[in-house]
DOBA-141952 format. One line per field, with one value per residue (C-alpha): residue number from 1; residue in three letters; y, x, z. Coordinates in Angstrom, 3 decimals, decimal comma. Layout:
! residues N
k <- [NUM ...]
r <- [Ala ...]
yy <- [Y ...]
xx <- [X ...]
zz <- [Z ...]
This chain:
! residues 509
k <- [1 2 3 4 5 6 7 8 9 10 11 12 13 14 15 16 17 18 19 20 21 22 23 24 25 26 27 28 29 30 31 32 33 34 35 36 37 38 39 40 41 42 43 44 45 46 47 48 49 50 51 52 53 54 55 56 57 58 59 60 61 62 63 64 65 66 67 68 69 70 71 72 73 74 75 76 77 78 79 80 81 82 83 84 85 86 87 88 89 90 91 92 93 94 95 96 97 98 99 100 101 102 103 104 105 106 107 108 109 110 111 112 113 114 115 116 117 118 119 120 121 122 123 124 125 126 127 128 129 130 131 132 133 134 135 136 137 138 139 140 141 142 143 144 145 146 147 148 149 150 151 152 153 154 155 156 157 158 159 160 161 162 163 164 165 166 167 168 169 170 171 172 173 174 175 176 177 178 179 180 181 182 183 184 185 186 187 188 189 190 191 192 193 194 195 196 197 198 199 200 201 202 203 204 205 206 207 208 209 210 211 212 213 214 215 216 217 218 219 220 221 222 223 224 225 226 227 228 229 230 231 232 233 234 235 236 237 238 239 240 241 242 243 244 245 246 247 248 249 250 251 252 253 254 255 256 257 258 259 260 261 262 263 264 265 266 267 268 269 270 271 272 273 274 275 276 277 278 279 280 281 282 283 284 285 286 287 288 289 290 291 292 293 294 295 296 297 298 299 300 301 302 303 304 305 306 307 308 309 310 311 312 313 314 315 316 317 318 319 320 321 322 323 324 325 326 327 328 329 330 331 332 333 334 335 336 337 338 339 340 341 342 343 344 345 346 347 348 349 350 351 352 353 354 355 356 357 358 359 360 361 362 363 364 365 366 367 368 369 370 371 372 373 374 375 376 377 378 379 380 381 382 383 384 385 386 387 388 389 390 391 392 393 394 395 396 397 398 399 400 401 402 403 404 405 406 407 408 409 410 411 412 413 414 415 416 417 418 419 420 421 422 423 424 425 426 427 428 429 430 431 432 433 434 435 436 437 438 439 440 441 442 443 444 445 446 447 448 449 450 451 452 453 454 455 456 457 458 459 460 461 462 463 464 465 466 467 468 469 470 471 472 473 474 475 476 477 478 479 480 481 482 483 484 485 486 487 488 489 490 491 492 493 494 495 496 497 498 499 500 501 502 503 504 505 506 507 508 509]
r <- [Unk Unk Unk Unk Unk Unk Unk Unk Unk Unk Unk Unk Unk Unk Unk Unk Unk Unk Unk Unk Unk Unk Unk Unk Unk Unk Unk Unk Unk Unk Unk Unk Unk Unk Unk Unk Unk Unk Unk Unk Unk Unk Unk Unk Unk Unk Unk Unk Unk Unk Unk Unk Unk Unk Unk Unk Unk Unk Unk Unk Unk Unk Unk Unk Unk Unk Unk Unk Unk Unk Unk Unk Unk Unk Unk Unk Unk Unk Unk Unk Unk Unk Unk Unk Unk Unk Unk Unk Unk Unk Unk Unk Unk Unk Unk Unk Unk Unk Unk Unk Unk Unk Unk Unk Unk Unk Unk Unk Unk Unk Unk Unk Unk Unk Unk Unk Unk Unk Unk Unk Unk Unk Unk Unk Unk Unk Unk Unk Unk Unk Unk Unk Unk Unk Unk Unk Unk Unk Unk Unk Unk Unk Unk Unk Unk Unk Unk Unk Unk Unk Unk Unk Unk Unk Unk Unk Unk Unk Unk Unk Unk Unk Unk Unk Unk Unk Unk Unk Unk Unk Unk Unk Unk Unk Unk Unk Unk Unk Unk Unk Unk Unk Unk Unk Unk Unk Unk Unk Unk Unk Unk Unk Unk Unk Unk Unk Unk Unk Unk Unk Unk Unk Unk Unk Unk Unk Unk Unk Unk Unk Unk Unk Unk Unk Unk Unk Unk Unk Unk Unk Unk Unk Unk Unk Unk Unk Unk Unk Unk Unk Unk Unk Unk Unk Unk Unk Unk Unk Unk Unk Unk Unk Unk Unk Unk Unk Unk Unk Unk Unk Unk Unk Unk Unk Unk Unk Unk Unk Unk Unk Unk Unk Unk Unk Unk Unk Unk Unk Unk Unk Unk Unk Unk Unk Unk Unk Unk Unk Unk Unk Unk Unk Unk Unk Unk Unk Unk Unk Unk Unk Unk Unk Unk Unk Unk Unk Unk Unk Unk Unk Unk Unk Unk Unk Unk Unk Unk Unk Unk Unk Unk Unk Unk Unk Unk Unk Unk Unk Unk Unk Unk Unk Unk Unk Unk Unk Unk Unk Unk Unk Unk Unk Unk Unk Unk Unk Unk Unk Unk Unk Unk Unk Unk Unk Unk Unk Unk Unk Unk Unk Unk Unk Unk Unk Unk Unk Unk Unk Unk Unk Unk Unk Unk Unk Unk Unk Unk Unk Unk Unk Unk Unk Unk Unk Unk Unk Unk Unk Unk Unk Unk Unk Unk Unk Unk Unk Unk Unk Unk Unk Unk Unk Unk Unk Unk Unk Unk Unk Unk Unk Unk Unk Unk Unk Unk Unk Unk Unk Unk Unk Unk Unk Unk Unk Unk Unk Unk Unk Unk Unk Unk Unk Unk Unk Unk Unk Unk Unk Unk Unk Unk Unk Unk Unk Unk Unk Unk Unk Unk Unk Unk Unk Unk Unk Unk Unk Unk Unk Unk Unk Unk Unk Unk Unk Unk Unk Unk Unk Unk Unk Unk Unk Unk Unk Unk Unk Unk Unk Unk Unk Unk Unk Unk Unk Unk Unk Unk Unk Unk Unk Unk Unk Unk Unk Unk Unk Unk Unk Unk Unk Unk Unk Unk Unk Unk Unk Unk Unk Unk Unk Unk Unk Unk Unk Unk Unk Unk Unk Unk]
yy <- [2,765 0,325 -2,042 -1,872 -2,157 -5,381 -7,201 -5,990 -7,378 -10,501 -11,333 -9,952 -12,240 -14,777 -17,543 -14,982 -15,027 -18,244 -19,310 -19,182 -22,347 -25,733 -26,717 -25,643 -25,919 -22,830 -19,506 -16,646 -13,212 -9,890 -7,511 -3,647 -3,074 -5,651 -5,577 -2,329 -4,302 -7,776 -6,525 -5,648 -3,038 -0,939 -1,779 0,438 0,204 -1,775 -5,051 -5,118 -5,089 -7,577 -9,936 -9,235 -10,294 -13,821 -14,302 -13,142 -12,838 -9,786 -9,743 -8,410 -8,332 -6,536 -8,197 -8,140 -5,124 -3,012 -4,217 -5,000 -8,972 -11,253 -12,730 -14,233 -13,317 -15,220 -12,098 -8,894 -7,495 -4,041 -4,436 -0,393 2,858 2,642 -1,609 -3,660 -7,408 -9,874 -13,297 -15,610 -18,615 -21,695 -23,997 -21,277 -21,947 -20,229 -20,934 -22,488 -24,423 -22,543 -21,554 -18,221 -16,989 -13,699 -12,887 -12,525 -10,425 -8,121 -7,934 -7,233 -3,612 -2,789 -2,910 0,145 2,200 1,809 5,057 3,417 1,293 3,947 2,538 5,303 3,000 3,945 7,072 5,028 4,185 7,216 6,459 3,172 3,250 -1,019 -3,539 -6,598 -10,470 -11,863 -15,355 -17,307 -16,779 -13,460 -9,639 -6,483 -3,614 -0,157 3,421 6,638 7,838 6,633 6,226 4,269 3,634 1,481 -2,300 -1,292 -0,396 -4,238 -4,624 -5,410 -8,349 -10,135 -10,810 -13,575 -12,457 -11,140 -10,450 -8,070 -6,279 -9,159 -10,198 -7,913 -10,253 -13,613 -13,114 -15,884 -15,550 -17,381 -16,749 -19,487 -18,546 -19,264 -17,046 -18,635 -16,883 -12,520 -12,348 -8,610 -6,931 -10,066 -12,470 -13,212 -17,599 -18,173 -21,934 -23,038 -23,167 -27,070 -26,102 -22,894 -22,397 -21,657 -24,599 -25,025 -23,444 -24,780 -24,124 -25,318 -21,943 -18,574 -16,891 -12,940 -12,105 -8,251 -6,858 -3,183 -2,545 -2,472 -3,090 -6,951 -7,737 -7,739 -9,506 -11,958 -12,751 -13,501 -15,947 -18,046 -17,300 -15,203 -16,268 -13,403 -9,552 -7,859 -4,382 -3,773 -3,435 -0,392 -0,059 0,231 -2,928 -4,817 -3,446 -5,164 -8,498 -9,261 -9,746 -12,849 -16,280 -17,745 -14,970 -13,502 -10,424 -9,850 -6,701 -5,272 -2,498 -1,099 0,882 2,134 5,702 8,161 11,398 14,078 14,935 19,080 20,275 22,624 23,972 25,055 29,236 28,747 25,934 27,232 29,384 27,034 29,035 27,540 24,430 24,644 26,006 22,983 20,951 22,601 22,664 19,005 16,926 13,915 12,671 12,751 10,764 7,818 7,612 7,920 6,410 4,341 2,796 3,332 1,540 3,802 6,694 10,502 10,617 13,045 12,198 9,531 7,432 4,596 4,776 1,614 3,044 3,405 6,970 8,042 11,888 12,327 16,124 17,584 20,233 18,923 20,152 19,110 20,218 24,476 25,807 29,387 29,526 27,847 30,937 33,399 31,856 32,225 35,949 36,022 34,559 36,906 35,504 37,154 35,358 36,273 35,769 33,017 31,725 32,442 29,763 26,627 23,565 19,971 16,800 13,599 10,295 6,801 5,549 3,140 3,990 5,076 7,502 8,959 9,362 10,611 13,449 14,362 14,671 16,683 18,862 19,986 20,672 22,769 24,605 25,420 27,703 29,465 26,621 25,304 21,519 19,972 16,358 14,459 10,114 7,815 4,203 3,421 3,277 6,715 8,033 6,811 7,777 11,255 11,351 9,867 12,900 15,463 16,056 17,350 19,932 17,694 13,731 11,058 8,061 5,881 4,556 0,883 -1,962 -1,553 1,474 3,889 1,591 3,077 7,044 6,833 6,834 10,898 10,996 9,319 11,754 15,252 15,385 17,583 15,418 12,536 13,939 11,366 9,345 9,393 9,001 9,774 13,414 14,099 17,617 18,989 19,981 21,800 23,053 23,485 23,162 19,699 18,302 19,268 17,381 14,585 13,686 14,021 11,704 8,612 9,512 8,093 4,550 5,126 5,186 7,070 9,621 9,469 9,801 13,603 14,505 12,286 13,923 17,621 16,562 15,267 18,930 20,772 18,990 18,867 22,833 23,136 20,907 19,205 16,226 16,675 13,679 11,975 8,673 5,471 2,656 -0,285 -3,693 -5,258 -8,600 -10,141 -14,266 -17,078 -18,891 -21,741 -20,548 -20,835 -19,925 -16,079 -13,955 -10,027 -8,417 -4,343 -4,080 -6,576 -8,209 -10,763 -13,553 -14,772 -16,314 -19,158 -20,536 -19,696 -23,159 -24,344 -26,870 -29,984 -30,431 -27,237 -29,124 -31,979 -29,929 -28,101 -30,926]
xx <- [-30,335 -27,423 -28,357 -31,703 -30,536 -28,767 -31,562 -33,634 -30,959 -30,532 -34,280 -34,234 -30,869 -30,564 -31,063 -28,627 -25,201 -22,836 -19,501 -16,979 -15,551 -16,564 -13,723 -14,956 -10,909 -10,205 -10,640 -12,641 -11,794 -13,960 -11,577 -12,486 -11,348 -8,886 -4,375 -3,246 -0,026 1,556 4,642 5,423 8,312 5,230 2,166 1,651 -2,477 -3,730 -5,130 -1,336 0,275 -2,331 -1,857 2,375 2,382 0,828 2,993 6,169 8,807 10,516 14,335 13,194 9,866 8,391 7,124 3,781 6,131 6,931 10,680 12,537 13,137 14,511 12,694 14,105 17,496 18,713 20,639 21,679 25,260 26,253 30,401 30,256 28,378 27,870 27,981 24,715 25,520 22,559 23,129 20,296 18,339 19,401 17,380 14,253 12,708 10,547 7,643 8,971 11,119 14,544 16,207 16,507 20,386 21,905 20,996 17,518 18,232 21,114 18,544 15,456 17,572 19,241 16,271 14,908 18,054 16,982 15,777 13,981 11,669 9,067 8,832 7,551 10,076 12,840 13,366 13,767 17,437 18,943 21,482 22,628 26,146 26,234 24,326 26,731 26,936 29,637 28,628 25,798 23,345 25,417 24,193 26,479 24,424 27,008 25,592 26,752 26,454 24,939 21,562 20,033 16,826 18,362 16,829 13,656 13,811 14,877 11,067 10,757 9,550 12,190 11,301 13,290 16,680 15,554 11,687 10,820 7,781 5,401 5,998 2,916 1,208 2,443 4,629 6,333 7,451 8,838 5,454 2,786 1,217 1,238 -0,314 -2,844 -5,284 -5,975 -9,240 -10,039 -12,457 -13,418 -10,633 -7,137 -6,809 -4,059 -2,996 -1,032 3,069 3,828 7,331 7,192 10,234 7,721 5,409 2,322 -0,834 -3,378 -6,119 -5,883 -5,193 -7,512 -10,020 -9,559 -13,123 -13,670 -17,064 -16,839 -19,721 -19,534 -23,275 -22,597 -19,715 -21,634 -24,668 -22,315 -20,690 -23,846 -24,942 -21,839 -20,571 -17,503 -15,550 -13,779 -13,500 -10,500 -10,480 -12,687 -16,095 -18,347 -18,432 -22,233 -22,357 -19,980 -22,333 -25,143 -23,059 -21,888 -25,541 -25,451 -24,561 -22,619 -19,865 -17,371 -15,237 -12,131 -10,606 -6,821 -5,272 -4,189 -1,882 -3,546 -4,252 -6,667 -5,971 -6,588 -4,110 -3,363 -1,924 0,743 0,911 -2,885 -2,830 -5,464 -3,845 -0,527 -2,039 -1,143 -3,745 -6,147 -4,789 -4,916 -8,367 -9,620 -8,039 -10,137 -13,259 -13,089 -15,573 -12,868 -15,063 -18,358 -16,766 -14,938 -17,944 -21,244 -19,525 -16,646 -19,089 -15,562 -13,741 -10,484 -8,516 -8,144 -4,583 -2,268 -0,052 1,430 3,286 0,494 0,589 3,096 5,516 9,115 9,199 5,945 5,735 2,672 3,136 2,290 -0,202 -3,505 -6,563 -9,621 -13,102 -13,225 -15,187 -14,828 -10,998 -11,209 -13,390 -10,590 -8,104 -9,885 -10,521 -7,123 -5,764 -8,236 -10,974 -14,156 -17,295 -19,102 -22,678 -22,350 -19,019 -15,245 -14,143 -14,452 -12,595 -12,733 -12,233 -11,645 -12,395 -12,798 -16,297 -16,192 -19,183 -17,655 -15,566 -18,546 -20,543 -17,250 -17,126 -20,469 -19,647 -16,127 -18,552 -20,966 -18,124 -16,379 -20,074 -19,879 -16,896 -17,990 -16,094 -18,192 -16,881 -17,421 -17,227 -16,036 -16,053 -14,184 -13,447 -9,792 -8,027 -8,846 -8,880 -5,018 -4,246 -5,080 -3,341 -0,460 -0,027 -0,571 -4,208 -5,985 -6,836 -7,531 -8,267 -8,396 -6,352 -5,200 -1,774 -2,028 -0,124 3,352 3,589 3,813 5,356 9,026 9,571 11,748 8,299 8,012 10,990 9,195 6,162 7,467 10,824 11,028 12,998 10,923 7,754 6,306 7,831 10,900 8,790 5,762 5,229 2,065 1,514 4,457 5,425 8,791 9,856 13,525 13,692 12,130 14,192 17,320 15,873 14,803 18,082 19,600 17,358 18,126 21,697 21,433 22,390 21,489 18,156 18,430 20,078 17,172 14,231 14,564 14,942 11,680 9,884 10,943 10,021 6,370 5,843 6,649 4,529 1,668 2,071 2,817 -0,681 0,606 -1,689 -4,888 -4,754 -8,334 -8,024 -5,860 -8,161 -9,021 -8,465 -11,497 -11,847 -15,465 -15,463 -17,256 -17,064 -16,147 -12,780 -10,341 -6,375 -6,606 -3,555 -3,634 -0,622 -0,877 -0,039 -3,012 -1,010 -2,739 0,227 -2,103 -4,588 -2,135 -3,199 -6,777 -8,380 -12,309 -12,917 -13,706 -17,172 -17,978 -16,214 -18,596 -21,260 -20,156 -19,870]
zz <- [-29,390 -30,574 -28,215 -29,870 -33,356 -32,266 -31,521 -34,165 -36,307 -34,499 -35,276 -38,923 -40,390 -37,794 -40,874 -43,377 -41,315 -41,964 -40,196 -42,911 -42,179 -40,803 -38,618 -35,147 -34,218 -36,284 -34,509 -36,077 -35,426 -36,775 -37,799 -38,817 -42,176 -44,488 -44,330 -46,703 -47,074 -45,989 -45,854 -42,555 -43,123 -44,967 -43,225 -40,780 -40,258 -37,394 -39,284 -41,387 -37,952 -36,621 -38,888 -39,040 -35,309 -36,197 -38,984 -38,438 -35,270 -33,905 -33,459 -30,310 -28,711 -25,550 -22,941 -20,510 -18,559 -21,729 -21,713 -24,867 -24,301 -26,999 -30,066 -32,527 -30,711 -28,426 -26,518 -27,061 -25,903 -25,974 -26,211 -26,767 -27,095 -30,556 -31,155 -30,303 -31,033 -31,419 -31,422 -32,807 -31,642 -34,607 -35,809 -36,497 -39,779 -41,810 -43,612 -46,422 -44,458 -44,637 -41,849 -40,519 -40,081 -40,080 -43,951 -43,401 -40,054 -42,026 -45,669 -43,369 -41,662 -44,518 -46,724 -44,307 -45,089 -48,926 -50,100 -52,864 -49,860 -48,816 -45,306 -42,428 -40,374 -41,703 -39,465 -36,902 -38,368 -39,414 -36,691 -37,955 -39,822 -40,829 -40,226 -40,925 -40,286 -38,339 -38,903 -39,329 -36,407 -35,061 -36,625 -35,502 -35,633 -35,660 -35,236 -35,941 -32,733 -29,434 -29,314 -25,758 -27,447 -29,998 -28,861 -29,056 -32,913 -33,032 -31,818 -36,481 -37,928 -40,098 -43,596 -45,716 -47,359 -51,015 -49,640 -53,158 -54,018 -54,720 -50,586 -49,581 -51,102 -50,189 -46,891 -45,350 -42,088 -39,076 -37,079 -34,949 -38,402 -41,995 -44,748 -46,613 -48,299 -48,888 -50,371 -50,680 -47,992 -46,615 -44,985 -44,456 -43,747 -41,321 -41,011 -37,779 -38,471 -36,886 -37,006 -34,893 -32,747 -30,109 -30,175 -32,742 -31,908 -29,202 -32,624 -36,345 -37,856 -38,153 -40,207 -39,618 -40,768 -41,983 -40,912 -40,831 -38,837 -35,309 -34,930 -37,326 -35,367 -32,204 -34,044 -35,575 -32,209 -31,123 -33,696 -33,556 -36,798 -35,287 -32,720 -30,881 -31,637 -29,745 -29,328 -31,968 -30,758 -29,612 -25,593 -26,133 -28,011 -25,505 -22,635 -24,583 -25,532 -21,767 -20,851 -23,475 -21,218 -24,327 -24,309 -22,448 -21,739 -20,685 -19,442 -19,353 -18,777 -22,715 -24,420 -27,035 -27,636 -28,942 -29,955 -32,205 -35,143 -35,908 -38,992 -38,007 -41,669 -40,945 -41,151 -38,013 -35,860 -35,994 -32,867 -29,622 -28,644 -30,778 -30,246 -26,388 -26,652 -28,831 -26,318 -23,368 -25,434 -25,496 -22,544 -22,485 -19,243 -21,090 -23,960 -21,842 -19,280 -22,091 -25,216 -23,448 -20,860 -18,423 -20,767 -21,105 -18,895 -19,442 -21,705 -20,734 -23,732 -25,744 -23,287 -21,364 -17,408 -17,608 -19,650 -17,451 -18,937 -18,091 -17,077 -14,632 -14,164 -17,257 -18,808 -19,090 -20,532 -17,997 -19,745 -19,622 -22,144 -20,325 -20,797 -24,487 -25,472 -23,909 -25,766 -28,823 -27,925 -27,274 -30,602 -32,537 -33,292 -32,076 -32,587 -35,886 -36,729 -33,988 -35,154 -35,144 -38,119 -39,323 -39,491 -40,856 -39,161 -40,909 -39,375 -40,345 -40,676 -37,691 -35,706 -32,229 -34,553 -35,753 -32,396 -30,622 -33,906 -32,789 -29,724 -30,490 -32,910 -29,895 -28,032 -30,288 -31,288 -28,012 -27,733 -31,505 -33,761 -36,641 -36,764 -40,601 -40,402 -43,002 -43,159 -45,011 -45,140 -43,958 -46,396 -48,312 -44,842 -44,134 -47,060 -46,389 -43,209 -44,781 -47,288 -45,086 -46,337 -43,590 -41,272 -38,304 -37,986 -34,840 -34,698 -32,408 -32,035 -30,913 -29,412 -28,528 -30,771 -27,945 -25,430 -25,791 -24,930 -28,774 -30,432 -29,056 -31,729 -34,050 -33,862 -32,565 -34,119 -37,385 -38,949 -38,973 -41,119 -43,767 -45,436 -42,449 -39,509 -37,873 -37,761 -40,154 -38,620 -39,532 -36,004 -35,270 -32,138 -32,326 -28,291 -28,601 -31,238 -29,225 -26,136 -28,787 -30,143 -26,573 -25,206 -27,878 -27,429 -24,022 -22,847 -19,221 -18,859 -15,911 -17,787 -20,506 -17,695 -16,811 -20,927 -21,722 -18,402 -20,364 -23,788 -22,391 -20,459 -23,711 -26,197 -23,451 -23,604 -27,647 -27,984 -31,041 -30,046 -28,903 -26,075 -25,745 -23,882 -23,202 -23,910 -21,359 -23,719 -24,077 -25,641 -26,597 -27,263 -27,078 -23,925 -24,951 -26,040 -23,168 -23,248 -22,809 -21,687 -22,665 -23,001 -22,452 -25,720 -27,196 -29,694 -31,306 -30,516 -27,409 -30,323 -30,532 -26,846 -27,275 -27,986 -27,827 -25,039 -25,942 -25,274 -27,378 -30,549 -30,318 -30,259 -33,119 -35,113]
């Protein structure tokens, strides 16, 4: 049917769709919804940390394995349990055309230990006692207490020394990037940084184009008038676009992860039986191979297949509508007038979201749960999750989010609910929190493994995720853009060596 709709499209505003700029040497990517905030310590969505990855640096950064490598630092010693030094790489500038030193490194950490920042990073640095400079490209980081986990919370992009509240606006980082232009719900102009530390861009800058609908990024891609779409398009309508000779796709292995959020607060999904139950009611094979076309892997949990922490041996919840209804008979709730209760989902209007809710819906109908629907654009949708204001929702936690066993912390530990961390159920399990804060205590990751491989059994059996699917990256371009490498993580950093061949440029012209 979408496949359809595309070419019914195609025909009806082939003359209607225009390339928002002229330079064929700037790159044009469709993005799903607009930044909520340029300020990388707040913006959490995925377009904020899209766009944070092109315009700013990491301390430290994670490489193509899922190890914490350096960034912006040059090295990173650990002279103690409790001392982490980083030294940093001179001569970086930013933007503006001062040079990064220590004061931007020391303002950017210590901003995050300022109650009056609402940042859900901060709970990531509870554990951190000073954050001081020793000299001018050196940063001594001090915690309270040993914590193994620590360099990959240096995985933050560093903001200018004094960045206030008018930065979401106007960032200036140290990126391949510079921020030009925000104009509201329909682009964010990137121009290429000549003096990046790394070497300029193989392009002359980027047009991040919003188009909401998966259906017009897929026609758009096919009229020219958008470059590339990452990870953003329907596997029904990438199906459709790899027939078309003037595109391409490329495939990786991803990170990324879909699940479905439970509010623990709920007076019905308090039950883990309920919760397991939804959780075998749910076809994840139907989903990834009708509405994924293949495109993605059952998830077992939160950690990707790559991660070194990665627990194999877990509960999972294979498709078993029979033992979903006994747990429901179990937890009390005997089928009434062809129902046992109802609940309300809240997704984001993309369209997979929607056909997957259908799908979830049926599934649930199945085993006597009456599934209301509810969809929202993004933002009021995030902003929902963000207070708490739901029964359930599905999200997906992206890039290198999930990429370091801490960020089971970050979601799962009591202490870290909104605005600290992560935890927008409201889970507590007193067991895991112990195992938790054991865990980051750790400097041995050998030591760490066997706490993380506990941790991962317990929340698979306390179901305070419902784990869909691990997506397969999927990017869609034109072909005559060359200069792709995908990192497991996707992060958008690999658009400064994606270039159009020359022959394509005089054509353009």
């Amino acid at each position: 049917m979408r496949a359809a709709i595309l070419l019914v499209l195609t025909l009806l505003v082939s003359g209607c769709l225009h390339r928002p700029t002229d330079n064929p040497n700037v790159i044009v990517v469709g993005v799903t919804s607009g930044p909520n905030n340029l300020d990388p310590r707040i913006g959490t969505d995925d377009v904020s940390g899209k766009i944070s990855q092109l315009v700013f640096n990491n301390l430290m950064t994670l490489d193509e394995h899922l190890q914490v490598v350096p960034d912006l630092a040059e090295r990173l010693d650990h002279p103690d349990p409790t001392t982490w030094v980083a030294t940093l790489r001179p001569g970086v500038r930013f933007h503006d055309g001062h040079e990064l030193t220590s004061a931007d490194v020391v303002y950017t950490f210590r901003s995050l230990l300022d109650p009056k920042l609402l940042s859900p990073r901060k709970g990531a640095y509870k554990m951190v006692q000073a954050i001081d400079a020793r000299d001018r490209y050196t940063v001594v980081f001090t915690l309270k207490e040993p914590f193994g986990s620590f360099p990959a919370q240096l995985v933050l992009p560093i903001v200018p020394d004094g960045a206030g509240p008018a930065f979401r606006e106007h960032p200036v980082g140290t990126g391949p990037y510079r921020f030009v232009a925000h104009v509201v719900d329909d682009r964010v102009e990137l121009a290429p940084f000549v003096d990046y530390f790394g070497g300029r861009p193989a392009n002359e800058g980027l047009v991040l184009r919003v188009v909401p609908d998966d259906i017009m990024r897929g026609l758009e891609l096919r009229k020219g008038t958008i470059d590339i779409v990452i990870n953003d398009l329907a596997p029904d309508v990438v199906y459709q676009l790899q027939r078309d000779a003037r595109l391409q796709v490329v495939t990786s292995p991803g990170t990324d992860y879909q699940y479905v959020g439970v509010n623990l607060r709920d007076p019905i999904l308090q039950d883990v039986r309920v919760r397991q139950a939804i959780a075998y009611a749910i076809d994840r094979d139907a989903i990834i191979k009708y509405l994924r076309r293949g495109l993605a892997i059952p998830a077992s949990g939160m950690l990707p297949p790559m991660s070194w922490a990665f627990e194999p041996n877990v509960a999972t919840y294979a498709y078993d509508p029979t033992k979903a209804r006994a747990l429901l008979d179990d937890a009390g709730y005997p089928v009434k007038d062809g129902i046992r209760f109802q609940l309300t989902l809240k997704v984001s209007n993309l369209e997979f979201n929607r056909l997957q809710s259908t799908v979830i819906q049926q599934n649930l109908r199945d085993v006597g749960i009456a599934l209301d629907i509810r969809t929202y654009e993004f933002a009021t949708f995030y902003a929902d999750v963000l207070k708490g204001n739901f029964q359930l929702f599905t999200l997906q936690w992206v890039g290198g989010a999930v990429a370091d066993p801490d960020i089971l912390r970050r979601v799962f530990h009591s202490g870290q609910v909104p605005p600290n961390g992560f935890n927008r159920g409201f889970f507590h399990n007193a067991r895991i929190d112990s195992s938790l804060d054991r865990a980051a205590a750790q400097d041995d990751v050998r030591l760490a493994r066997p706490i993380y491989d506990d941790v991962q059994r317990e929340v698979a059996l306390d179901v305070p995720y419902i784990s869909l699917w691990c997506k397969t990256n999927v990017v869609v371009a034109q072909r005559s853009l060359t200069g792709f490498h995908l990192l497991p993580t996707l992060d958008f950093i690999f658009l400064k060596n994606v270039s159009r061949t020359t022959t394509d440029q005089r054509a353009a012209r």
